[in-house]
Wavefront OBJ file of the C-alpha trace (Angstrom):
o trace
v 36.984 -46.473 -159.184
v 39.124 -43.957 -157.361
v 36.485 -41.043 -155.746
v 37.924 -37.715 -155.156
v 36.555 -35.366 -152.349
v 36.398 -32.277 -152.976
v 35.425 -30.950 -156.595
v 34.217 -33.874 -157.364
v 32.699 -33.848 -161.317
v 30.576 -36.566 -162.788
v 32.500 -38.193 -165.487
v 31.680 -40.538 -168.482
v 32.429 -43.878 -168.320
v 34.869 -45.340 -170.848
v 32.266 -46.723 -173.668
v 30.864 -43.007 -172.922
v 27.424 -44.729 -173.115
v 26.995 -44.186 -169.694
v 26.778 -41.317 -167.526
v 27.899 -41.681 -164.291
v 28.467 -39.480 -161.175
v 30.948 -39.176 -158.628
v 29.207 -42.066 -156.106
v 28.807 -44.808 -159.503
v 25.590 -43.933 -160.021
v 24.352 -43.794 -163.452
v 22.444 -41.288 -164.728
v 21.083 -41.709 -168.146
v 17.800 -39.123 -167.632
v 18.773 -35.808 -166.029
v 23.275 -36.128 -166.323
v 23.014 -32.405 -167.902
v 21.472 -30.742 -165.329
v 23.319 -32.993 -162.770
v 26.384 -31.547 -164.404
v 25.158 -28.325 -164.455
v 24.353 -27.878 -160.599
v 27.618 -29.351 -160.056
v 29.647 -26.830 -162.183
v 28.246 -24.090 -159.772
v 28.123 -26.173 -156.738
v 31.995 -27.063 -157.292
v 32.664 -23.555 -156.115
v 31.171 -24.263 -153.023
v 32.952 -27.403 -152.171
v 36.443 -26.279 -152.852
v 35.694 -23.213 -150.564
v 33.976 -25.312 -147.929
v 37.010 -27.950 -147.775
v 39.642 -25.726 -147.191
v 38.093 -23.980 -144.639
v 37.267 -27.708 -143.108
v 41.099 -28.813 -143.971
v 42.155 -25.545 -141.785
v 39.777 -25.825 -139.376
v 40.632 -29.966 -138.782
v 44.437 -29.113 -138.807
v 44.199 -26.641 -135.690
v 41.658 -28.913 -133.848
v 42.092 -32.357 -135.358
v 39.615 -33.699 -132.399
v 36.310 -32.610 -133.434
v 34.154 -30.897 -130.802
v 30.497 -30.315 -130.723
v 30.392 -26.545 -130.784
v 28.445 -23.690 -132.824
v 31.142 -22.841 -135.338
v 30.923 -27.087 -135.860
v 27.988 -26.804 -135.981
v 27.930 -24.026 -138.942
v 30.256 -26.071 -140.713
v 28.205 -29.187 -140.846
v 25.155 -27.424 -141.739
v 27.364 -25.945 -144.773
v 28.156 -29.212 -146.236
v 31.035 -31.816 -145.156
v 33.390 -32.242 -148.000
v 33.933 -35.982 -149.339
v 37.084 -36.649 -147.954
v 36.468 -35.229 -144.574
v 32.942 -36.931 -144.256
v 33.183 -40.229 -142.939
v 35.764 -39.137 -140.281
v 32.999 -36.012 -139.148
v 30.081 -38.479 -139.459
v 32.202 -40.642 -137.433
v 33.073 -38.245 -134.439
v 29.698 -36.049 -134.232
v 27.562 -39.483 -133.967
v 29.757 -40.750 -131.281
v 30.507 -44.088 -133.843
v 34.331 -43.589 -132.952
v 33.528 -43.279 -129.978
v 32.077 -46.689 -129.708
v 34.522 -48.162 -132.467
v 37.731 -47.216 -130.159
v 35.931 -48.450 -126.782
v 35.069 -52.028 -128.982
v 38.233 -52.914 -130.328
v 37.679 -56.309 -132.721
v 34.020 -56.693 -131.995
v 32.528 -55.899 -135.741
v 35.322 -58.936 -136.663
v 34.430 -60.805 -133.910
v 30.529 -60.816 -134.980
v 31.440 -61.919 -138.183
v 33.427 -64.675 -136.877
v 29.666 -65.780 -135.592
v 27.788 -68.817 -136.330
v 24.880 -67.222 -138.238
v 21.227 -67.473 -138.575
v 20.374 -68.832 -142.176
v 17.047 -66.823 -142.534
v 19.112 -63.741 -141.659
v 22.084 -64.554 -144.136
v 19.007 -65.569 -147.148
v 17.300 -62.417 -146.455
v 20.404 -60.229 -146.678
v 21.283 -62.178 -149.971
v 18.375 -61.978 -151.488
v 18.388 -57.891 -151.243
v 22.109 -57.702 -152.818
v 21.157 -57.116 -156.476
v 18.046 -55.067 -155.074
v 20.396 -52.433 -153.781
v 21.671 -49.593 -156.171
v 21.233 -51.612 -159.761
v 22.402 -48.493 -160.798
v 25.382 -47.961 -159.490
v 28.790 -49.389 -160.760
v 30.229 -50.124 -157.653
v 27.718 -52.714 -156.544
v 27.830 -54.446 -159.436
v 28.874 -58.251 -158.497
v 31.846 -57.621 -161.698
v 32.609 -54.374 -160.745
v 36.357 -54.721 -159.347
v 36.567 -53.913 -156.205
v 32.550 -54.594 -155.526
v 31.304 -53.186 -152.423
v 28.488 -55.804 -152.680
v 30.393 -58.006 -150.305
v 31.526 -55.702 -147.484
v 27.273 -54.194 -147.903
v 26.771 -58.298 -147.093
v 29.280 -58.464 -144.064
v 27.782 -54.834 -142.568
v 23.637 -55.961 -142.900
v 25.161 -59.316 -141.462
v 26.958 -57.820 -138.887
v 24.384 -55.710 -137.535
v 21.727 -58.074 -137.559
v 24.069 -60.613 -135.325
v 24.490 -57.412 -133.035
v 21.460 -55.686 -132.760
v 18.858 -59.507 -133.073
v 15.461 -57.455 -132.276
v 15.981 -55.884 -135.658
v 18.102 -58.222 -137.068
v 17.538 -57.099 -141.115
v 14.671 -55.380 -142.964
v 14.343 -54.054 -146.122
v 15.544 -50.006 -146.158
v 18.650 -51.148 -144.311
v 20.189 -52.165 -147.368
v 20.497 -48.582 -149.276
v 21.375 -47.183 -146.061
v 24.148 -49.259 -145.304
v 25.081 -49.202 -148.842
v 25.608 -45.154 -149.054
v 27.266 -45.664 -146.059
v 30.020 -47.960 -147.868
v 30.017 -45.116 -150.606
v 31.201 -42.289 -148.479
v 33.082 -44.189 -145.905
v 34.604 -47.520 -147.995
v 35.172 -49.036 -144.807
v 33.205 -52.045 -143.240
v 33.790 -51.271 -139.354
v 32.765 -47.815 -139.789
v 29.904 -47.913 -141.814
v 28.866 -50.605 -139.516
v 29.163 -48.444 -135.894
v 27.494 -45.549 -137.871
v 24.544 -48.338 -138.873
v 24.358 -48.808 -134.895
v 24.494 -44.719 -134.186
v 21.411 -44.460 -136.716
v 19.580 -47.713 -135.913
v 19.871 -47.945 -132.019
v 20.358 -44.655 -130.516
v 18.996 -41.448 -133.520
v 16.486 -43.370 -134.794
v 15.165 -45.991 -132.372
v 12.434 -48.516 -133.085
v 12.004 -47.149 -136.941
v 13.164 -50.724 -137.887
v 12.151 -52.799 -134.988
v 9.052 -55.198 -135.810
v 6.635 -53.361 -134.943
v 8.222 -49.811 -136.415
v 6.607 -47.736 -133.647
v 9.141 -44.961 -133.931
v 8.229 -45.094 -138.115
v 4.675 -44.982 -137.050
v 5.104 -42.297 -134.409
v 7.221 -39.913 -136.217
v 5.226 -39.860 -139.336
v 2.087 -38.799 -137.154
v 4.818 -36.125 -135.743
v 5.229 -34.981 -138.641
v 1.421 -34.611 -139.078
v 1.197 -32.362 -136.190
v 3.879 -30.058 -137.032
v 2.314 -29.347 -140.642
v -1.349 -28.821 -138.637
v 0.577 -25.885 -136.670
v 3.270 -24.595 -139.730
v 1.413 -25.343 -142.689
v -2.280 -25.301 -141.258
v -4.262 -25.622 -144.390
v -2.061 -28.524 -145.836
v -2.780 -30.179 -142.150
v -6.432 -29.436 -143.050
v -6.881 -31.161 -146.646
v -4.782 -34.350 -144.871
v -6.727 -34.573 -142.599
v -9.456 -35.636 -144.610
v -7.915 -39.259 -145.526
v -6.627 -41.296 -142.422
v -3.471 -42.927 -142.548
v -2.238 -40.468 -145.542
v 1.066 -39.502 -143.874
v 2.004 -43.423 -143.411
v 1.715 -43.716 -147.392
v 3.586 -40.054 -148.449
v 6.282 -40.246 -146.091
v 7.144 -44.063 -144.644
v 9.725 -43.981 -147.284
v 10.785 -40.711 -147.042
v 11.821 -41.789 -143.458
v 12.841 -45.546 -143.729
v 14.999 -44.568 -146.190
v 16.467 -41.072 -144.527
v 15.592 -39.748 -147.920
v 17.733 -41.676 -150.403
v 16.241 -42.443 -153.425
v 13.797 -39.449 -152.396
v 16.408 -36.585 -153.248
v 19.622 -36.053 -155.442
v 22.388 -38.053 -153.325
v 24.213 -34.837 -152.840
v 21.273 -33.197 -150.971
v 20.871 -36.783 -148.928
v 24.465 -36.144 -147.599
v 24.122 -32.815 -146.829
v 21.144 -34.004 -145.381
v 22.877 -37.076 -143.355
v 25.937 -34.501 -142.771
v 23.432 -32.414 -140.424
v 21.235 -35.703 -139.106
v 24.758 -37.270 -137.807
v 25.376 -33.932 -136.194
v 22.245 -32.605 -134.703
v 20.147 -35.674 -134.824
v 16.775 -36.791 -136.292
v 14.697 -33.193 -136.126
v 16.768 -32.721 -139.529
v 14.443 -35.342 -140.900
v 11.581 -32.782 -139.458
v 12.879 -29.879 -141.123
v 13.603 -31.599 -144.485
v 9.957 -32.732 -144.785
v 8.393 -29.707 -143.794
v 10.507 -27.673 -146.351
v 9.511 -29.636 -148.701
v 5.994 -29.537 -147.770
v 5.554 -25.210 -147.049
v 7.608 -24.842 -149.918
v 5.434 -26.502 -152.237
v 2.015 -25.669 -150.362
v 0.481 -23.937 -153.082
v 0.797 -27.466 -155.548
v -0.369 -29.654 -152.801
v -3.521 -27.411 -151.869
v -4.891 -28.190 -155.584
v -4.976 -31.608 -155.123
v -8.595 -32.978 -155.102
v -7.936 -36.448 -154.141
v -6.601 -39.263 -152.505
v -4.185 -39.769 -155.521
v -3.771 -36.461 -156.320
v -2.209 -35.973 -153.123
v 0.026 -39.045 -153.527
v 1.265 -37.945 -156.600
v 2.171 -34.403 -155.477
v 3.951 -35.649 -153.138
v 6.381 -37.709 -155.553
v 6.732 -34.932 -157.423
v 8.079 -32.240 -154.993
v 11.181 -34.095 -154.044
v 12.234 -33.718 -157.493
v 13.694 -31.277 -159.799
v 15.745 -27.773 -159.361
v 14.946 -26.885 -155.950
v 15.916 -30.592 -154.392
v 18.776 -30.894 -156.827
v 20.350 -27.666 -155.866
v 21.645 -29.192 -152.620
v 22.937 -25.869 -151.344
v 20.116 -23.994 -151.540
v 18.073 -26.650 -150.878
v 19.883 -26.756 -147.063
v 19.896 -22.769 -146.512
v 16.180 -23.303 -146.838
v 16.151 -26.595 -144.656
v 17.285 -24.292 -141.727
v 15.410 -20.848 -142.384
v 12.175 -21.983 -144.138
v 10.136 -24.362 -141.276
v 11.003 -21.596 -138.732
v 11.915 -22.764 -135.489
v 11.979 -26.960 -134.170
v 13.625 -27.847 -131.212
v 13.881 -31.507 -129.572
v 11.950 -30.741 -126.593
v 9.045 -30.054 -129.202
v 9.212 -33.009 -131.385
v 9.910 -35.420 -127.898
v 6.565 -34.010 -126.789
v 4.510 -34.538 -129.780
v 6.437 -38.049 -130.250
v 5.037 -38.773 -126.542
v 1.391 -37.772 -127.346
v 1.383 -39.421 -131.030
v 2.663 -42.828 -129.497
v 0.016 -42.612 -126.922
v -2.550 -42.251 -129.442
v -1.244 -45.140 -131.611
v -1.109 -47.491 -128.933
v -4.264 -46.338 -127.330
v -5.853 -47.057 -131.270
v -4.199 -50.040 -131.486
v -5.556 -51.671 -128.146
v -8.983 -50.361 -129.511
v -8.626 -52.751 -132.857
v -7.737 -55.928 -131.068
l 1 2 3 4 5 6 7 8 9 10 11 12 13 14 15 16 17 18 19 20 21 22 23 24 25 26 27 28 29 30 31 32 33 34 35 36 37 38 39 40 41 42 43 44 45 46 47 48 49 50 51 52 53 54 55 56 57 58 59 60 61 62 63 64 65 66 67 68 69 70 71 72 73 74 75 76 77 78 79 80 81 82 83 84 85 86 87 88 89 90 91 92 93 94 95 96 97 98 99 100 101 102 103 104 105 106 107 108 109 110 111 112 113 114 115 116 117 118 119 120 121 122 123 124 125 126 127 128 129 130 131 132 133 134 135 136 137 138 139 140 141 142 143 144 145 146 147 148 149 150 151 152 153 154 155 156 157 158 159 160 161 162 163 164 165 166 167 168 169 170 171 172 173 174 175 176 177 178 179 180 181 182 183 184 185 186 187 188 189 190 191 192 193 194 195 196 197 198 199 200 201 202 203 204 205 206 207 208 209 210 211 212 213 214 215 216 217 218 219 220 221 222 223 224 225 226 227 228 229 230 231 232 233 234 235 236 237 238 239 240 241 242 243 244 245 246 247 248 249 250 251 252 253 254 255 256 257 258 259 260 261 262 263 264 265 266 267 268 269 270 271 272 273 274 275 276 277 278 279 280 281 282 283 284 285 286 287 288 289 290 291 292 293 294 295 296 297 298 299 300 301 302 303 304 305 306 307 308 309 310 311 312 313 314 315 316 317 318 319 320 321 322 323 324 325 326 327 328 329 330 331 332 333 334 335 336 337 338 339 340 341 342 343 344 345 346 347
């Protein structure tokens, strides 16, 4: 199936039984107001990608600079996207500095456990979605096999865990290339988000407490009511993170999402759950238990204001106020002190 980038429109598949959008993904439950957002959001993307396709032509290196920088946080057309992920994460950096090493790691005698596990997952990841269906013709399911495979012989510590899957598989989607989605697997896994899929997930575990701390000071009373069940932020938002949101949100508000995260790094995974979470304070103050809580959750990732991915992002940037690095680095140094001093305390 043949993607275009820019206005991209969900289309009907030839038995017109199924609905599907621009990525493969069917959507059977909420196509019309998928299609709906989309004829308004259209607008958008044809504006942003000529102003990328002018900006690109009179710099085709791209630079890390503030008018980048507004771009990004604008939304990356399709057909520019994989080549901007590419430069603002430093992948092509890496890619160009490694020639033949992603083909030389497959060329590797494997671990069986490692090649099992990453089988097994295969028909776990995207059911829904045409492309990864073993028929479908081509069938990304066997480049999503030789990336997971890849990375595990390259980075061993983490080798493969479940959550790697869907992100190396919306990887495939936007970039249909093996060796890239692979070096932007080993920009997200090793250097953004360190240690979220090692064994013993301490960056998981640290940012989710993170998080905790910034809703105590932006969203105090929220902070208060969570703070009456321990270990409530590992159940709301572990998949939130693992995940970087897919599954979580519409896929076009994950890639505008992953458009800013490959840019300015993982505080946009800060800002996305704390917009979420003032935004939808009021909700999440009723809740008068353990499952209420979990529940509300669930349910303010979904409809209009998560599935209007434009809007969705002007409020990602205005609505949690102001986060820098140097903040979240500080809390993630106290939070993994305090796991690790709790953790000493159990054994």
């Amino acid at each position: 199936m043949e993607r275009k980038g820019n206005a991209s429109q969900p289309h009907t598949c030839n038995n017109g039984s199924e609905r599907i959008d621009p990525y493969g993904f069917e959507r059977r439950h909420d196509f019309e107001s998928y299609k709906e957002m989309m004829n308004e959001y259209v607008v958008v993307l044809n504006r942003r990608s000529m102003r990328w396709s002018k900006l690109l032509q009179e710099k085709p290196h791209v630079e890390k600079n503030l008018t980048v920088k507004r771009y990004v946080r604008k939304g990356v057309p399709n057909e520019h996207r994989a080549r901007i992920w590419m430069a603002a994460s430093g992948g092509q950096e890496r890619l160009e500095s490694n020639p033949g090493y992603y083909q030389s790691l497959l060329a590797k005698e494997h671990d069986s456990k490692l090649k099992e596990t990453i089988h097994t997952d295969m028909h776990r990841t995207f059911p829904d979605n045409i492309l990864f269906q073993s028929k479908a013709e081509p069938s990304l399911q066997r480049a999503l096999y030789n990336v997971l495979l890849a990375y595990g012989q390259h980075n061993k510590e983490v080798g493969y865990c479940q959550g790697m899957n869907f992100i190396a598989g919306y990887l495939m989607i936007v970039t249909k290339d093996e060796e890239n989605s692979f070096w932007l697997m080993d920009a997200l896994l090793g250097r953004m988000l360190p240690d979220f899929y090692s064994p013993a997930m301490m960056g998981l575990k640290t940012d989710q407490e993170v998080l905790g701390e910034l809703v105590k000071a932006k969203a105090p009373a929220v902070g208060q009511l969570m703070a009456q069940y321990p270990g409530i932020w590992t159940l709301v938002v572990s998949r939130w993170f693992i995940c970087l949101y897919i599954d979580i949100l519409p896929i076009e508000t994950v890639l505008r999402v992953w458009d800013c995260l490959f840019y300015e790094g993982s505080k946009v995974l800060f800002r996305v759950a704390l917009t979420l979470i003032t935004h939808h304070q009021p909700e999440i103050l009723r809740a008068r238990s353990l499952t209420d809580v979990c529940e509300c959750f669930k349910q303010i990732t979904c409809g209009a204001f998560t599935l209007d991915c434009h809007t969705f992002m002007q409020k990602v940037f205005t609505e949690p106020g102001s986060l820098s690095m140097a903040t979240i680095d500080k809390l993630r140094e106290k939070c993994r002190q305090r796991i690790l001093e709790e953790e000493s305390g159990r054994k």
